[in-house]
N, C-alpha and C positions, 0 to 999 in steps of 0.2 A: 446682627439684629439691631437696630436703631431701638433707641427708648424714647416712649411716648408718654409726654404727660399733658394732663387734663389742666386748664386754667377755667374752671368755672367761678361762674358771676351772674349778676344779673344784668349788671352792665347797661343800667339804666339812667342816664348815658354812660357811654364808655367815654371815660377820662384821659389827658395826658399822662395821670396816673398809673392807670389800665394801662395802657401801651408802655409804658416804663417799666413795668415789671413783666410784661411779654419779653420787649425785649432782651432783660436780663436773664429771662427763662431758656429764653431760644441761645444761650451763652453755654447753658448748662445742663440742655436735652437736646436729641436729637430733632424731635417732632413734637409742635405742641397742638392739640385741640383745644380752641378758645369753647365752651362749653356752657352755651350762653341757656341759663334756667326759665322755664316754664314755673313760674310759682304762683298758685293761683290763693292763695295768701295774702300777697302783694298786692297792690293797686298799683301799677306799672305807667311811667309815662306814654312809653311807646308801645307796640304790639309786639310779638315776641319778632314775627317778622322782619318788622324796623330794624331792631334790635341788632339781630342777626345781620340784614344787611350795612347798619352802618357799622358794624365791628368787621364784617369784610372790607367794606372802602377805606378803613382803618391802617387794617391788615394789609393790604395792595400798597401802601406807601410802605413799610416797610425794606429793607435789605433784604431780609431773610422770608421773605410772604411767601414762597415756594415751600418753606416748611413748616407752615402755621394752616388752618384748619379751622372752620370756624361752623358748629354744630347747634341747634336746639335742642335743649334735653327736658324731659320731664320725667323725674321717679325720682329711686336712690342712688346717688353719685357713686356710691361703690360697686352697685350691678353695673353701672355702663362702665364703669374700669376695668371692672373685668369683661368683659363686652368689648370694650376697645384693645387691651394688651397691658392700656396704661401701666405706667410705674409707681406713676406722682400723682399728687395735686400739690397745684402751682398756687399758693395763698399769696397774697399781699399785705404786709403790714406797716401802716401810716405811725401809728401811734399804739403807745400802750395800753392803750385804751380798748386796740382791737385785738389784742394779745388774749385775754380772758375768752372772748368767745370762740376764735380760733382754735387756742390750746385746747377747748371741749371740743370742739368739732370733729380736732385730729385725732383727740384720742376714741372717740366714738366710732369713728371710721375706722382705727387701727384694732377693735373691737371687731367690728362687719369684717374686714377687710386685712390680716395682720400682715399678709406681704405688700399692702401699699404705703408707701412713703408721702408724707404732707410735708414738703417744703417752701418755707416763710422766705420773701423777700420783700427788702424793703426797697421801696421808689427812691429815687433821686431826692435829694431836699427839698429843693422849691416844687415836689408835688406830693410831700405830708400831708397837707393840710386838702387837699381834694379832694372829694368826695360825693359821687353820684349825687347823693343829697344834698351836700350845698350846693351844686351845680343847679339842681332842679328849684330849690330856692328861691337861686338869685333871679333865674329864667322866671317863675311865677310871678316876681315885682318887676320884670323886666327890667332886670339888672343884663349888663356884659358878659358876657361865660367865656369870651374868646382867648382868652387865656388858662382856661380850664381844660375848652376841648375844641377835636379838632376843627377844622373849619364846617368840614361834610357836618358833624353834628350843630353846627352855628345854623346852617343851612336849615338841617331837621327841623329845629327847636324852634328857628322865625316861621317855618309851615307850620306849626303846631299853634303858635299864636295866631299868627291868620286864621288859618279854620277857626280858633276859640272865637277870635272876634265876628267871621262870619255867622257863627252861633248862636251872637247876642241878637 
């Protein structure tokens, strides 16, 4: 039996970041679901849609894309673990800063859920400091991102300014 874990996000955009800690996932599970959230909380750049589809065109450049999975979810992350077979949740940690809310997350989940495991990894160096939000940032002063993310979201991101500007 292969082991599935869940990499949920919001993944708005999905970072060099994101994919850094995919990849290191898919190193240390057999099959991962990228798990991309419906949160209607958020004010989201993109539509959940997008979303989903540019973390598949993501996904496709990868080695390993054959054994990654790329889902919209809305509810509680621990019904659809159980709902999927899942093992994990695949977290990412940049800094210590996001340790604090993780470490409540996990243990809440491990509360709902005490057979699932929340496993922290951490990104490469030079992409600590990324994050969905400052990507989206630097994109609203029309700043560079192309070293944040991948081209396909460079792509997205100039279509989202266009529309804005046809807008005005």
């Amino acid at each position: 039996m292969s082991k599935l874990a869940l990499y949920p996000g919001t993944f708005d955009p999905v970072t060099y970041g994101h994919l850094d800690v995919l990849e290191r996932a898919l190193k240390v599970f057999d099959r991962i679901e990228v798990t991309v959230a419906v949160n209607a909380s958020k004010q989201t750049l993109f539509s959940i849609e997008d979303r989903v589809g540019l973390v598949q065109a993501c996904v496709a450049d990868l080695d390993a894309h054959d054994r990654v999975t790329v889902t919209a979810f809305e509810g509680l992350l621990v019904d659809h673990a159980r709902a999927t077979g899942a093992v994990a949740l695949v977290r990412g940690l940049r800094q210590v800063s996001d340790f604090d809310y993780e470490f409540r997350m996990a243990l809440a989940n491990r509360r709902l859920h005490p057979e699932l495991q929340t496993v922290f990894l951490m990104p490469a160096e030079d992409h600590t400091f990324v994050a969905a939000s400052i990507v989206r940032e630097i994109h609203r002063w029309g700043g560079d991102v192309s070293s944040f993310v991948p081209p396909v979201v460079v792509e997205a991101l100039a279509g989202l300014r266009e529309r804005d500007v046809e807008a005005d």
